[in-house]
N, C-alpha and C positions, 0 to 999 in steps of 0.2 A: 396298368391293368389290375385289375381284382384278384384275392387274395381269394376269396372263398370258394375258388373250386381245388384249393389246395391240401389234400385230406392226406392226412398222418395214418400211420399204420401202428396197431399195436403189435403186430412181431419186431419190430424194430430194435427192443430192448431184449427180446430172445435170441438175434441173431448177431449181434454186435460184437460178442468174440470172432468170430469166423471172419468178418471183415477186416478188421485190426490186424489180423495176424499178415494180412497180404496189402493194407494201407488203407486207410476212411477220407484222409486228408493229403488225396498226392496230385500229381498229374493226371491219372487218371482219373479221377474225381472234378479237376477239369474241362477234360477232355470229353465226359459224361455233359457237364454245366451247358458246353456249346452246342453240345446237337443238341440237345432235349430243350435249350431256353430257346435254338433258333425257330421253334412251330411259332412261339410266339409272335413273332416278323409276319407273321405271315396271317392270324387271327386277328390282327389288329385291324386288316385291311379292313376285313369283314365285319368287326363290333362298333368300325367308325365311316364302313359305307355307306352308308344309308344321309349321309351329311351332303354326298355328291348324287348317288342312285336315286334317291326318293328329296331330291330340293325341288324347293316351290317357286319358281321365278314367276314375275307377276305377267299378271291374267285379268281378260274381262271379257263379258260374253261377246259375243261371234253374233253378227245379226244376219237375218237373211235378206243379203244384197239384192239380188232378183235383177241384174246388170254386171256384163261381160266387163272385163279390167280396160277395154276401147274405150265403151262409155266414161266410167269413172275417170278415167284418166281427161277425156277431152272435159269434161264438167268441174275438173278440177277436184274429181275427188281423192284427196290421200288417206291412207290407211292412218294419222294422224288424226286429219276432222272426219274419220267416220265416226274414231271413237270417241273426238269431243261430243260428238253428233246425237251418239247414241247411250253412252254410258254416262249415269250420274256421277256429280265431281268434277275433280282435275290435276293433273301432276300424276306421275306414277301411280305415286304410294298413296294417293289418297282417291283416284278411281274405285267407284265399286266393284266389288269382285263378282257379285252373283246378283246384280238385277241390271236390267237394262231398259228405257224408255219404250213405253209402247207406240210406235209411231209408224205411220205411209211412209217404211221407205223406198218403197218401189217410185213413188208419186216425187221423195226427195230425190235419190240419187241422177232421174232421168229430168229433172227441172235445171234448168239454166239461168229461169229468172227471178232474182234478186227477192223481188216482191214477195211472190210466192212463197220463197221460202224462206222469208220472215213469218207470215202468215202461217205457216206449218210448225214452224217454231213456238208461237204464241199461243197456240193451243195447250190448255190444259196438261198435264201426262201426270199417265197412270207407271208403272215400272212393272215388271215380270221376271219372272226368276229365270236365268240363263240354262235352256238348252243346250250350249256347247259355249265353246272357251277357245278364245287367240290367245298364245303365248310370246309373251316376249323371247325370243329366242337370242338373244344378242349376247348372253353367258352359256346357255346348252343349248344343244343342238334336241336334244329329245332328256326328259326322265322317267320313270314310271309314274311320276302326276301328268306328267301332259301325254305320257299316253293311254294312260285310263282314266285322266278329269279326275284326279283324287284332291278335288277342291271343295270348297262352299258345302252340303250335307255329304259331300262323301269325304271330305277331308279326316274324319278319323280314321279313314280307312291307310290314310298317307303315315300316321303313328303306328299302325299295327305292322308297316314293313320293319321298325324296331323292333316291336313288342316282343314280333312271333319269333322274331330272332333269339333276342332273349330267352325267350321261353322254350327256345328251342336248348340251349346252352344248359339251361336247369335240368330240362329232362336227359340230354345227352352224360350231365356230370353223373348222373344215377345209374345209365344203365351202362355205360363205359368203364363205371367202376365197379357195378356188378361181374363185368367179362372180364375187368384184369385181374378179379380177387378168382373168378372162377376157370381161366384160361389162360390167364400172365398178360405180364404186363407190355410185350410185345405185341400180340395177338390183337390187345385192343387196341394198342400205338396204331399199327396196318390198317386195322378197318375203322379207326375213326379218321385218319388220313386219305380214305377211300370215300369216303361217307363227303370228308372238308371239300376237297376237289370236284365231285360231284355234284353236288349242290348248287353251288355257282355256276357248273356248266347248265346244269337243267333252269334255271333262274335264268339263264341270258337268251334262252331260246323259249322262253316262256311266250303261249299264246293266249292266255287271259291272264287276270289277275290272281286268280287265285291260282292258277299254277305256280305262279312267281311264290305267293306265301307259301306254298307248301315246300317249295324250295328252300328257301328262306329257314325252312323251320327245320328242313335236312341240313341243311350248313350250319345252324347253328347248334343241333346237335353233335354232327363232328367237331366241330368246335372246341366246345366243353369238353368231348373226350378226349383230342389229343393235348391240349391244355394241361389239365388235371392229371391226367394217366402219367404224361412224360415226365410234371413234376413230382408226382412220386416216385418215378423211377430214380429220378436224380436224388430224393431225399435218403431213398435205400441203398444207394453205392457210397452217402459222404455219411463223415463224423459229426456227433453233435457240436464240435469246435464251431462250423463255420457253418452253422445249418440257420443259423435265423438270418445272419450276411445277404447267404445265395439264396435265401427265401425272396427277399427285396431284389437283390440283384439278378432273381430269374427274369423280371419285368422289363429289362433294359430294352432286349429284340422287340419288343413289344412296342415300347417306346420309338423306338429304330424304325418299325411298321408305320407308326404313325405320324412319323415326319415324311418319310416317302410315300403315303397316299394322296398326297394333295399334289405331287408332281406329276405323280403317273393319273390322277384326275382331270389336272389342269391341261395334258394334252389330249385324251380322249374325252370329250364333249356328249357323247351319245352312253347311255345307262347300258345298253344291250353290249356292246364291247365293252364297255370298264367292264361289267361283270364278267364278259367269258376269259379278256385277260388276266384279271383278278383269281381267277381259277384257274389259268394253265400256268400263273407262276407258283401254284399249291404243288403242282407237279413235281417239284422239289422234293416235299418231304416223302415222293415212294422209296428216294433215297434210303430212305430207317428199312429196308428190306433187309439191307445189304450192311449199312453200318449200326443197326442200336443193338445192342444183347439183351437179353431177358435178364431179370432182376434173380441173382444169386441168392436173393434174400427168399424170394416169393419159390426159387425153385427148392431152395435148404427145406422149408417151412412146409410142402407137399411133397419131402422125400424125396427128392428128384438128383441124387448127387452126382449120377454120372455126367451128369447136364452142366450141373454148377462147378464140376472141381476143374472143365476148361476153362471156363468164364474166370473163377478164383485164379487159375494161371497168369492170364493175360491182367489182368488187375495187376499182381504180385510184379511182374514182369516190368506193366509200365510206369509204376512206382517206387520200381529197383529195389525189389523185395528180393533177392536172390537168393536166398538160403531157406527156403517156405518145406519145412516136413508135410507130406503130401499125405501121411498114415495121420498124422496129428489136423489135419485140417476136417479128412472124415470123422474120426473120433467126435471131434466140435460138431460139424452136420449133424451128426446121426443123435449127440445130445440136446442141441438144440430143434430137432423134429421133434425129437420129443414132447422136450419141455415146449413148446408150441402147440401142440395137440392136445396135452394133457391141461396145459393153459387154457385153449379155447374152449373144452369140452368142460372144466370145470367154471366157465365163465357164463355157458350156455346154461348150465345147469343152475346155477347161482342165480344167473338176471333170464327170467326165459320174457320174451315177448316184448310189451312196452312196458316194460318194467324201469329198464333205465331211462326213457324219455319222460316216464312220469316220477322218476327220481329228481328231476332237474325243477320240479316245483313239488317237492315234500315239505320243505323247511323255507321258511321265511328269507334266507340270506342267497339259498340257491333262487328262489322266486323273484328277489328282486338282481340278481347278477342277468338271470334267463332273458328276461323279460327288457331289460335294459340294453342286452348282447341285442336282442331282436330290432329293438328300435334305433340301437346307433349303425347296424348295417344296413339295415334298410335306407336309413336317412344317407349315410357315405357312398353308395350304390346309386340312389339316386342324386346326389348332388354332382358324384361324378362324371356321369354320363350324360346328365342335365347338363352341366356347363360344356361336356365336351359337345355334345349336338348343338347347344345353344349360340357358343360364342360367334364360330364361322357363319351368322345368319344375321348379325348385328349392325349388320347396313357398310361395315368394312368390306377392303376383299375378301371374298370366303378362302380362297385360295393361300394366302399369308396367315389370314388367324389361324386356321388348321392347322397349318405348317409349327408356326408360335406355338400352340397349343398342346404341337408334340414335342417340339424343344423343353419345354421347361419341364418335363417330365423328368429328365435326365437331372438338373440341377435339384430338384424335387426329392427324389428318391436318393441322392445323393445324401441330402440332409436327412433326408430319415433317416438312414445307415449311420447318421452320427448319432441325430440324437436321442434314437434307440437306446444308445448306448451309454448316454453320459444322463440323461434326464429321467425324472422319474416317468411312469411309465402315463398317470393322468394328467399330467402337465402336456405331456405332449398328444394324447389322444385329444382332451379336451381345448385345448391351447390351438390346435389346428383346427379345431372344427369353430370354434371363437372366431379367430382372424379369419380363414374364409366367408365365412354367414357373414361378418362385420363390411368385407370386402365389397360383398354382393349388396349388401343393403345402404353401402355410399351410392350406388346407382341411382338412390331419390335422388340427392343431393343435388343432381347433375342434369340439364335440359335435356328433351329426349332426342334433340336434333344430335350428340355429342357424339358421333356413332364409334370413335378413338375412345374419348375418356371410358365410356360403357364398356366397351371391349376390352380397355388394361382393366379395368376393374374385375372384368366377367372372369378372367386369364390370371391376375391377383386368386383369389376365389378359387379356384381349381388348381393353382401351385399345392394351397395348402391342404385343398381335399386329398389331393392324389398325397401326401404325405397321410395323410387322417387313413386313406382306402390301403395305404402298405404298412400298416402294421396294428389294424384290427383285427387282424386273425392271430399276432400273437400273443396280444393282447387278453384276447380270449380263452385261448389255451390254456394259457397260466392262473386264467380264476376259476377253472373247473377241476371238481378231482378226475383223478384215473382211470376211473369207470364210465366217466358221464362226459369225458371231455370229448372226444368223438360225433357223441350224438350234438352237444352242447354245437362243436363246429358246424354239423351237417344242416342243422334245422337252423342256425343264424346263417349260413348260405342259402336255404331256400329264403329268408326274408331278405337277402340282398336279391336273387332276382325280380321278389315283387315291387323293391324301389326301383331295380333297373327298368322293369318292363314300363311302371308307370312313369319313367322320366320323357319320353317319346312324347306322349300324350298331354304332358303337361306342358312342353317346348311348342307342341304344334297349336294347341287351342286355348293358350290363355295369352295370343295377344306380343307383342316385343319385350318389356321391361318388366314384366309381371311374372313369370317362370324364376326372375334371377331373385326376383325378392321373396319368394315362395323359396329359395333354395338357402337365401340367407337368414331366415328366421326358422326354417327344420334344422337346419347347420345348428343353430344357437341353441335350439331347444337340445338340440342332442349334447353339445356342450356340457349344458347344465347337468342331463340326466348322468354324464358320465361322474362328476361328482357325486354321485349317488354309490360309485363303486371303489372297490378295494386297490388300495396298492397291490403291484405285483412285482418291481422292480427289486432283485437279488434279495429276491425270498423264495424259501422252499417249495416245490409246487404244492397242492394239496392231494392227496390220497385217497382220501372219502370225506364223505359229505360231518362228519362230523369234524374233520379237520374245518372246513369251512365254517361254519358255525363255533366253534372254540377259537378258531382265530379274530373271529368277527368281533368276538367278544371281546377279544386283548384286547383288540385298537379299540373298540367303542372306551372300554375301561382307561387305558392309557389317554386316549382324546380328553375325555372326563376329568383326570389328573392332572393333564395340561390345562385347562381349562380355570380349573380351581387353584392352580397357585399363583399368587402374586408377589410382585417383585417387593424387594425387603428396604 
């Protein structure tokens, strides 16, 4: 899963005594990792349903028979030669989808001789655009294309069951974390888990379409907020020791999500129950009523200590902190309100308005970092989701590739968690985005009948996105100074949902093998543009925009050095 609704706080480095003194790094900090990573198990269903809700099994139009299934039958008509009979083409996949022959078939179906209807056949035909649509039903019993025809001029409408999702997810991360900066971070946990489960039920009892979208767009709202919110709760209870680890490793439920949708798919057949089971197993997380705490940080930092010095207990307690001075834990609150307050108010005063978003294109080195941060999430966003929509559609079983597609997530994130660690920080943003584009773009290579070799390739391709998609966000972090890295996060998450929402759209309407090669050559371009940016591996962050710019300048200066001497 995606990294950019994962949004840091600056009280964090004002509150960090008061945590310490009762544990950052214990069991309870674990114990925090698993309810709050577990929403993710449960988001996944919903940012990778729409592969089984909204699939397109093939279709051609529906003629008007004008003869009782007696007739046909004794005439020898089968639902097979009506539609050699009347649809241009032949074979499945090479049937037209939206025209059909204009032809007497009242005059065919009710003829029995031979003659004749050669003679009916030999006539000229004109074709017309399909009125209604037979579905193959022999993989679903119903989806929402076959039951609102979201085919042929309305098929964009079949990409927007993603889109609005998406889009729902963008606006949900904004105002979910508007209500937990302004009501904690409980308050918005509750009602964007109100909001997840809701949606889906309203979406499965939907009676037109556009109810469903508007569902859609409430589910993916909640979405975004409990996502986002829960991970910053967990970022506020641990230490920065393991905070980039359990950054990556928040995604695993996620993953976990995405191997069990294709089971619990593969045995409801009909759109209208997957979705309303898909939301009563949301029902889970009312749970967090009963077990999540509110963020001691978020209550320290709005004066709230009679709130926080239980919560500080129970921390202390299941960390085996037992000797915790309970006068010396206030003292720390009551200085860090402070220095929080007096922080924010002279941070307002200092940057008022868009002040610091238009700090992030003052200076040449910030404008090329910005502008580069915007184009590599956007591209990792959509390559992500591209391949996850795309692969399960590849002429394989849909049912397996999905399944595949959520296993190697696990091995995936596994190796980012390494090589996070040991590599420099472009080798491996760049280097992933390399191999997958390269992955995707062997698919010329290969006849289009291959529908295996395409699919290891498509599933090659998205191992290494989903590395590239878990750790552009810290990536990010680390080339922006202190004041701008915030906004620097927040507006490169809004250009990953404008790749995600256009990844839909690009899957449904350009065709089989053409979306993966569109995904291998943005992958590459983004490749490149990353060499365009700075190391950031075990170097100091930056602080202000001039630190960016004097650093820029060693390296460029030191490069230049290197450059100019040769060996002796």
């Amino acid at each position: 899963m995606s990294n950019e609704n994962l949004r840091p706080l600056n009280m964090q480095l004002h509150t960090m005594n008061a945590l310490d003194a009762v544990g950052s790094t214990g069991r309870w900090q674990l114990l925090i990792f698993a309810i709050t990573s577990f929403s993710g198990f449960f988001t996944s269903f919903h940012h990778l349903g729409s592969v089984f809700l909204a699939a397109s099994p093939h279709h051609w139009c529906k003629v008007a028979i004008g003869a009782d299934q007696d007739v046909l039958s004794f005439n020898n008509w089968t639902s097979e030669r009506i539609r050699d009979y009347s649809i241009p083409g032949s074979g499945d996949s090479s049937y037209d989808k939206c025209s059909y022959y204009d032809r007497n078939y009242s005059l065919a179906f009710f003829e029995t001789n031979q003659w004749t209807m050669d003679l009916v056949a030999a006539v000229p035909l004109r074709t017309l655009p399909c009125e209604s649509w037979t579905y193959d039903n022999s993989e679903f019993k119903s989806t929402v294309v076959t039951t609102w025809d979201l085919v042929c001029g309305k098929s964009a409408l079949r990409s927007l069951v993603q889109a609005i999702y998406m889009g729902g997810i963008f606006f949900g991360t904004f105002v979910y974390g508007y209500v937990s900066d302004r009501y904690g971070r409980r308050t918005a946990i509750l009602a964007a888990a109100v909001q997840f489960i809701g949606g889906p039920f309203l979406a499965s009892i939907s009676v037109n379409y556009w109810w469903f979208i508007a569902a859609r767009m409430l589910t993916g709202m909640g979405s975004g907020g409990i996502f986002s919110v829960t991970f910053v709760l967990m970022t506020e209870f641990t230490g920065p020791k393991f905070r980039d680890v359990l950054g990556i490793a928040y995604q695993l439920p996620f993953a976990l999500g995405y191997i069990t949708l294709p089971g619990i798919a593969y045995f409801i057949r009909d759109w209208n129950t997957l979705q309303l089971v898909l939301s009563l197993l949301g029902l889970i997380l009312l749970s967090y009523y009963w077990i999540i705490p509110e963020s001691p940080r978020w209550l320290i930092v709005n004066g709230r200590f009679e709130e926080a010095l239980p919560i500080l207990r129970k921390v202390a307690k299941v960390n085996g902190k037992k000797d915790i001075d309970e006068n010396t834990l206030v003292q720390l609150m009551s200085r860090v309100s402070k220095q929080a307050t007096d922080g924010g108010n002279e941070e307002k005063k200092n940057k008022p308005g868009l002040k610091i978003f238009a700090d992030l294109f003052r200076t040449r080195q910030m404008r090329k970092r910005i502008l580069v941060s915007y184009a590599t999430w956007a591209s990792a966003s959509m390559c992500y989701y591209g391949l996850s929509l795309k692969a399960p559609t590849l002429g394989f079983d849909r049912y397996l590739v999905a399944f595949l597609a959520g296993i190697i997530e696990f091995p995936s994130l596994a190796l980012g968690c390494i090589i996070i660690r040991y590599l420099p920080r472009k080798v491996n943003f760049s280097g992933t985005f390399f191999i997958g584009g390269f992955a995707c773009l062997l698919i010329l290579l290969l006849p289009s009948s291959s529908a295996w070799g395409i699919t290891t390739l498509a599933l090659i391709g998205k191992f290494f996105i989903t590395i590239t998609y878990s750790i552009v966000y810290l990536y990010t972090s680390e080339m922006f100074p202190t004041h701008n890295r915030n906004v620097a996060l927040g507006t490169s998450s809004m250009c990953a949902r404008i790749g995600a929402t256009s990844a839909p759209f690009i899957v449904d309407l350009l065709g089989k093998n053409t979306p993966l090669v569109i995904f291998g050559i943005i992958s590459i371009i983004a490749g490149f543009l990353i060499t365009l940016l700075p190391e950031t591996r075990n170097r100091p962050l930056p602080e202000t925009i001039e630190d960016v710019e004097s650093r820029s300048q060693k390296d460029s200066d030191e490069s230049q050095r290197g450059n100019t001497e040769t060996p002796t």
